[in-house]
N, C-alpha and C positions, 0 to 999 in steps of 0.2 A: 784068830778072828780074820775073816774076809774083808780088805780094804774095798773103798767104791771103786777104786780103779782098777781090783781085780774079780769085781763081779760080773757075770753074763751079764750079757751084750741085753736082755731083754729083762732084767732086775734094772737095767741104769733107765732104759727106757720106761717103765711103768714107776722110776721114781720120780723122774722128768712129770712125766704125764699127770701124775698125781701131786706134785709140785703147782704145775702150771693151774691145774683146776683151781685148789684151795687159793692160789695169787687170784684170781678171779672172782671167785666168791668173798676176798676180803682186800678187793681192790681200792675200796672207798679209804682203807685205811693204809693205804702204802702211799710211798714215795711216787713222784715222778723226778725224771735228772734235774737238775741244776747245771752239769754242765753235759757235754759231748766231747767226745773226742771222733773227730768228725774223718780223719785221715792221716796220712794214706797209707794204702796198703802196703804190704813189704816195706814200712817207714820206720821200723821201730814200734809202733804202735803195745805190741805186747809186753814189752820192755817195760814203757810207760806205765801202763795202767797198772802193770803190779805194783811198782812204786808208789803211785798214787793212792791205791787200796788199799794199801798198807799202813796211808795216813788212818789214825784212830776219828779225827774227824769224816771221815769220805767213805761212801762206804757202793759197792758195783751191785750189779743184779744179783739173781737169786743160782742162777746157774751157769752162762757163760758170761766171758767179758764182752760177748755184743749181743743183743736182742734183734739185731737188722727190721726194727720195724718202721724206721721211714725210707727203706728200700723194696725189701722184699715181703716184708708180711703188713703190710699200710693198712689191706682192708681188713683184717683182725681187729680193728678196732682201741680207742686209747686206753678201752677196761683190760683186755688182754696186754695188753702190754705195761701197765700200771701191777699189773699181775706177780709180772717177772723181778721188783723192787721190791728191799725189807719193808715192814711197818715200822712205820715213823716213830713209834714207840721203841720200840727194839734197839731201833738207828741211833735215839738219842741217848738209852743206854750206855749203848758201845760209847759215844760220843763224849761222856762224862762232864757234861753242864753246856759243851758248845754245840753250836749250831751242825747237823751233821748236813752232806749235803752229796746227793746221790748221782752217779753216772755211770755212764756206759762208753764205751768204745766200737765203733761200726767200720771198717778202712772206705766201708763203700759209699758211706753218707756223701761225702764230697764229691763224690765223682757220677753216681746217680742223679742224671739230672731234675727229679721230682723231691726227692729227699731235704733240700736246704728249703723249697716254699713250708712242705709240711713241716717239718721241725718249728719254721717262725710260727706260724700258722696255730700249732698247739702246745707250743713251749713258750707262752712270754715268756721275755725276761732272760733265757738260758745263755750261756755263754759256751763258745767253742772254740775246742783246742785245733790245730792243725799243724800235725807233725812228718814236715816234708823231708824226700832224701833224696840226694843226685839221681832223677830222671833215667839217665842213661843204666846207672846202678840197678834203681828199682825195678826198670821194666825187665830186665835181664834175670835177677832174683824172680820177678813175677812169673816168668816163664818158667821157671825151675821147678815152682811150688804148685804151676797148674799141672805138669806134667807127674812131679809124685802124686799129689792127688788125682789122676785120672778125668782132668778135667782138658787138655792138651797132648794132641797126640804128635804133631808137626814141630819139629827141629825149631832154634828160633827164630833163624832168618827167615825160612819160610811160612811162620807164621806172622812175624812181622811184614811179609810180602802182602800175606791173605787179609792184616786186618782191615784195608778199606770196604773192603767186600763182605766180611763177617758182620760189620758195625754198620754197613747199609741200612738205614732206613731205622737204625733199632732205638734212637731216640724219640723219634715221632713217635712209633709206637709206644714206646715208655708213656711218655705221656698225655698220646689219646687214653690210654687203658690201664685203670690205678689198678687192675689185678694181671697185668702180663709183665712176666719174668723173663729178661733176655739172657741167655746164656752167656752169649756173646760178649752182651756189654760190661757183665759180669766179670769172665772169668778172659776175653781176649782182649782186653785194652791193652796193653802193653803200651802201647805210644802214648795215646789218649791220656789213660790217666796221672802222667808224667808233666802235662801241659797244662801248669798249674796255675799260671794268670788270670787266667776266663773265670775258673771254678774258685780261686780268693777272691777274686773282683766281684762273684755273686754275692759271695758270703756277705762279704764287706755292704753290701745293698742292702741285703736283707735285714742283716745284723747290727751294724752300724761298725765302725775298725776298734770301738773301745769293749766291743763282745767276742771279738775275733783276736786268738794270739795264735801266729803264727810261727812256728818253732823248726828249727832242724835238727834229724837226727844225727848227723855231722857233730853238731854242737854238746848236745843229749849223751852223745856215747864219748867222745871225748873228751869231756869236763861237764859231767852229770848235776855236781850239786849247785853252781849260783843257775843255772835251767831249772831244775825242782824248784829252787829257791822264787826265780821266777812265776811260775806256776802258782804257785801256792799266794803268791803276792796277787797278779792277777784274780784268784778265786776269790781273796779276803780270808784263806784258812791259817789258823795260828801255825808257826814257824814247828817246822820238824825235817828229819831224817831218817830214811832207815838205813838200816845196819850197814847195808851195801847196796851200789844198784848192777845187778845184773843183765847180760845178755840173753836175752829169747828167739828161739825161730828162726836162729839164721840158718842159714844154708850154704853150705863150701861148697865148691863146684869148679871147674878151670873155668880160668881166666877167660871172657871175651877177645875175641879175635882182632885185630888191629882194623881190619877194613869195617868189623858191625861196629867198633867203638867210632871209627871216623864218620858213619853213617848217622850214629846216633848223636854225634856231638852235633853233625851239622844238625839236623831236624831237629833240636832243641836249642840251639841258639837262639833264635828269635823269639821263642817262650821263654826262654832265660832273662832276654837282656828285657820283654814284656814287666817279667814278677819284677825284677831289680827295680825297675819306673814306678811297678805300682806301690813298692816296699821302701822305696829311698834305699836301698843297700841291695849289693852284691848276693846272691844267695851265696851258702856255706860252700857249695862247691866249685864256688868260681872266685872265693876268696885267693 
């Protein structure tokens, strides 16, 4: 038998497609999230959500761990995207008497500056997760991961030279226009979206701080289970574990060079010592 991972490229496609359709036509009857995992990218993020999915209460979309629709697909509308979650039937099934309660993972929600109004906007009530990781770390791995995927072609110093100029004007735009996609903002943040104060301090407005847990994956990968245990405290879901928590998606590569790490340590100090003020504590990498 042919597994789905090793079917033509245009069998996965037409089962996507045929997927997406039927979530639409029996949208009245699906889930919407209950929570978010709102960031960051290169943070762990994939780690996480398998863990989580893997609670019998919790249960992810229909086909990837992120549907990106309060970034990049917004005007698809909330039926298309209600699409992409089980039927609530099904969910409570799997769930076996408790309450199941449905999410997704986006690395870009947080950092898209349109993204955290819509979420308030058509998710009362949702709670979001935000799982950050040394600044300096991630933007470094980010550039690693735009470059295999052919999304960066430029070294990283000199794309960290380019981003004032890539990232010109590309906010405004965002948010004059709920259907323009910036490349840019997208895939060349490297600095940006390391400069995590601004982007919890919205959340924290919109949300209020008792909807918002702010997590490290510092913390996450180094002593996993009272973090899960966290989590799950935060959600209200009954007490579990799985078997193990694994590593996803990292990326080995050499070392940073001592003068871009000197570079980037200064250019986030002040973001640093920002989060610590608005958090009451140290972040994990400056413990």
């Amino acid at each position: 038998m042919i597994s789905r991972s090793d079917a033509p490229q245009w069998v996965k496609d037409a089962g996507r497609a045929a997927t997406r359709t039927g979530g639409r036509l029996t949208a009245g009857a699906r889930m919407l999230p209950d929570f978010l995992m709102v960031g960051t990218q290169r943070g762990g993020t994939t780690s996480l959500f398998r863990a989580l999915a893997a609670h019998p209460s919790v249960t992810g979309p229909n086909l990837h761990k992120g549907v990106h629709y309060f970034d990049v697909n917004y005007p698809r509308g909330l039926s298309w995207y209600r699409g992409h979650f089980p039927v609530r039937a099904l969910a409570e099934r799997r769930a076996a008497g408790a309450r199941p309660l449905a999410f997704e993972s986006a690395g870009y929600y947080m950092h898209h500056p349109c993204a955290a109004e819509r979420i308030a906007r058509d998710l009362p009530g949702v709670k979001l997760i935000a799982l950050l990781r040394d600044p300096v770390e991630r933007a470094y791995s980010a550039h690693k991961h735009e470059l295999a995927r052919g999304f960066e072609t430029e070294p990283f110093e000199r794309a960290l030279d380019l981003e004032p100029e890539r990232l010109a004007g590309e906010v405004e735009r965002l948010r004059a226009d709920p259907g323009y996609l910036s490349h840019a903002h997208r895939h060349h943040s490297y600095l940006d979206r390391g400069q995590y104060a601004e982007q919890i301090e919205r959340l924290f407005g919109l949300f209020g701080r008792d909807r918002v847990l702010v997590l490290y994956a510092e913390d996450f990968f180094g002593d996993p289970e009272p973090c899960y245990d966290r989590i799950l405290d935060f959600l209200g879901l009954p007490a579990w574990r799985p078997a193990s928590f694994e590593r996803h998606n990292a990326r080995p590569g050499s070392p940073l060079p001592d003068r871009l790490l000197t570079r980037l340590r200064d250019h986030y100090a002040p973001h640093d010592d920002a989060l610590a003020e608005l958090l009451g504590a140290e972040p994990a990498w400056r413990r």
